[in-house]
C-alpha positions in Angstrom: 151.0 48.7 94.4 153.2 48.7 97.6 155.2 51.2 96.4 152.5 53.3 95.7 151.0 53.2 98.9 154.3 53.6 100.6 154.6 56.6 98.4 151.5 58.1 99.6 152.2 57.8 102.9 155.4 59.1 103.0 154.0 62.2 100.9 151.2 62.6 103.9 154.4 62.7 106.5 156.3 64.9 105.2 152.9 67.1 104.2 151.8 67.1 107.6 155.5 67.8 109.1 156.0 70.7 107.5 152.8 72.1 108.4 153.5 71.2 111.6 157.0 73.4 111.3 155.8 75.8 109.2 153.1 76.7 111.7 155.5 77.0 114.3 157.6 79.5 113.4 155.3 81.6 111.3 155.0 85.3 112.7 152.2 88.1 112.2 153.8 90.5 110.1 153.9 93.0 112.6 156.1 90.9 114.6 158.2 90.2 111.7 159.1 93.3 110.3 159.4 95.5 113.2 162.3 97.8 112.1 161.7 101.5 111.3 162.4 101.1 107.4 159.0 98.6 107.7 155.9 100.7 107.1 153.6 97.9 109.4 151.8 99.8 111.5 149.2 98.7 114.1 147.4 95.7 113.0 144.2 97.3 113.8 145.1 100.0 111.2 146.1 97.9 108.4 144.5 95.0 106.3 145.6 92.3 108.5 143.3 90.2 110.8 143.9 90.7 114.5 145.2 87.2 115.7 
């Protein structure tokens, strides 16, 4: 049963970091791909929501 638990909570950790990292470097896609081959336009324009 200890092992369990220690398994869970170890699965929350490292759930929750890399959410936490994840979150961080995420980019809108306008940011992202913001070379001239990209066809992202202005986010008002497209289907994205304004952030």
């Amino acid at each position: 049963m200890k092992a369990f638990l220690a398994a869970l909570l170890v699965a929350a950790f490292v759930a929750v970091g890399t959410a936490v990292f994840l979150g961080g470097i995420q980019q809108q896609s306008s940011a992202a791909f913001s070379t001239g081959g990209a066809r992202v336009g202005d986010p008002g324009n497209n289907l994205m929501v304004p952030g």
